[in-house]
N, C-alpha and C positions, 0 to 999 in steps of 0.2 A: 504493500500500500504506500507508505514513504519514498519509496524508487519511483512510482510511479507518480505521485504529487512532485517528487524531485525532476522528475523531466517535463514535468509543466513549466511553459513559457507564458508569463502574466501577460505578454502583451502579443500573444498568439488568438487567431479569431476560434481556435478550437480549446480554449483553457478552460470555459466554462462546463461545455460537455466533457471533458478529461475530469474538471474537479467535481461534477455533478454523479458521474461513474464509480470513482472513490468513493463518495460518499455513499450510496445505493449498496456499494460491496461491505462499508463499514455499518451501516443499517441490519445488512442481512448478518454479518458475524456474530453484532451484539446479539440479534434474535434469538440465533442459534446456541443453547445453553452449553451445550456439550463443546463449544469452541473453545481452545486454546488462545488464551491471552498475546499470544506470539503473531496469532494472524493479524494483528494489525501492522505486522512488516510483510506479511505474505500478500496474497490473492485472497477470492473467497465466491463462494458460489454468487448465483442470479438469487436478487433481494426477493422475498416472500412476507407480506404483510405481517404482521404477526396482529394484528390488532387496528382498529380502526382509527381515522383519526390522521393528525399530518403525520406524514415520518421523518424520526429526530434520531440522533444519537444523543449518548448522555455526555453530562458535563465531565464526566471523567474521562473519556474517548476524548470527548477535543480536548481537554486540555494535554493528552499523552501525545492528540498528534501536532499542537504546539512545540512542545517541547521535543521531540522528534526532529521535527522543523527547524528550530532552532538550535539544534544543538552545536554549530560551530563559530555561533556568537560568542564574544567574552560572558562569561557567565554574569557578571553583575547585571550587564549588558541582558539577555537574557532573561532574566528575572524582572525586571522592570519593563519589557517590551511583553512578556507573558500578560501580565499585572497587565498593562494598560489595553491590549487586546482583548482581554477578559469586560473589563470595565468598561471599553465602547460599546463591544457586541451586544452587554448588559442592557446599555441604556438605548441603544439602539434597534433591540429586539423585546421591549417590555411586553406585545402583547401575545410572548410566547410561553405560554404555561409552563410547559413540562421539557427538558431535554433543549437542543441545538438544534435547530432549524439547516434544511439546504443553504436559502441565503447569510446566514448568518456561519457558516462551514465557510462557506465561499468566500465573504471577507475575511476572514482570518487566514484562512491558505497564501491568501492574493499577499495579505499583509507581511506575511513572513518570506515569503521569496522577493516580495520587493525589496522590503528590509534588507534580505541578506544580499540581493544585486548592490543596493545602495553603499550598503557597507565596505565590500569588496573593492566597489568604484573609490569609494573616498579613500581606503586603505592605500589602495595602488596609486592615487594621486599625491597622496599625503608620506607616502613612504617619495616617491621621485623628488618632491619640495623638499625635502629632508636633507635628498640626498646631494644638495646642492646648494645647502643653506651654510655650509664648512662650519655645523657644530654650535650658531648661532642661535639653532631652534627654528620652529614654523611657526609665526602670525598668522594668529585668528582671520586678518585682513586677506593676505594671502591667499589662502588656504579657502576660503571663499569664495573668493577674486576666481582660483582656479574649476571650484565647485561649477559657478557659475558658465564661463563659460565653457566646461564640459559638456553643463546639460542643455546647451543651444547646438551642439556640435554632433555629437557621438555618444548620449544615454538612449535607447529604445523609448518610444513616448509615451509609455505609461510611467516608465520610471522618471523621466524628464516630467511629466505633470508634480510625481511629488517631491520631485528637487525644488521645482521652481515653487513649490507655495511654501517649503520650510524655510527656503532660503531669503525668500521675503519675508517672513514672520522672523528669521536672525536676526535681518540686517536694519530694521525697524524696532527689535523687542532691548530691553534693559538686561535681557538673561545673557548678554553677551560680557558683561560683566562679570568674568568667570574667571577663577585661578589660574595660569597657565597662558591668558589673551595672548600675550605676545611671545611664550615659548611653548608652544600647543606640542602635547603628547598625542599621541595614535589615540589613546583610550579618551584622551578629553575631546577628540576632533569624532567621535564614534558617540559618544554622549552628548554630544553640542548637537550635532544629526538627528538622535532620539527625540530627544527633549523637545523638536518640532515638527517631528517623521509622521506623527499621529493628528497633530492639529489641524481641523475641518478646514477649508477655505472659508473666509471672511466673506 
């Protein structure tokens, strides 16, 4: 199940039906009692209702394939991106009773591989600025500056949509006020990112 959310492309016209298939195969495992806990890394049969009503998996399935998802985030990292996925989906799914809905599956899947695209970009940018600073450190300014115009150039454009609204909510917010401004480490320029990866457009 995970290999197969891992070769989903967010900004692919087939990622919907890819993540809606997952989901359907994770529906039918939980149904199935006699399932081994493991097949949420395998395969699994064609979903069979078990019960009327919408079909949902439970909060403890998404939150295992969050964290699945995530797992080659820095773990602090990690933990507060879990946390606030959680807390969107919440408030953004209030009038769902019972379990995790398709569309609310769906955001969170989208939100983790964009995250981890995101991250990766800014790593490999953040590490080149680095490596050309002779030991002086990377500015916040910078390191921005480069953000920016990456995501007019060469991000795919769902991940370029949410560069460009964190990177307006940075370059406007007081959070930029942050330990590190002018000698920015990998992990502060990966949290500086979070801190606005999540915020709705204005």
């Amino acid at each position: 199940m995970i290999s197969r959310l891992r070769t989903c492309n967010p900004s692919s016209p087939a990622f919907p039906s890819a993540v809606e298939s997952v989901f359907y195969d994770l529906a039918a495992t939980e149904a199935a009692p006699d399932r081994p806990s493991s097949s949420v890394q395998q395969g699994s049969s064609v979903f069979q209702r078990a019960k009327p009503g919408p079909i949902t998996i439970s909060e403890g399935l998404f939150l295992q394939i969050l964290q699945h998802l995530s797992t080659d985030f820095p773990k602090p990292l990690q933990t507060r991106f879990i946390e606030a996925v959680l807390t969107v989906s919440t408030k953004t799914n209030s009038k769902e009773l019972e379990g995790v809905g398709l569309a609310r599956f769906h955001r969170g899947v989208q939100a983790c591989l964009l995250m981890e695209e995101l991250i990766d970009a800014a790593a490999m940018l953040f590490q080149t600025l680095e490596s050309r600073s002779s030991g002086t450190g990377v500015s916040s300014d910078a390191f921005i500056g480069v953000l920016q115009s990456a995501a007019k150039s060469q991000f795919p454009r769902q991940l370029t949509a949410v560069l460009e609204s964190l990177l307006e909510a940075i370059t406007t917010s007081a959070a930029m006020k942050m330990p590190g401004v002018e000698g920015l480490h990998l992990s502060d320029a990966c949290n500086l990112l979070f801190n606005f990866a999540l915020v709705p457009p204005q």
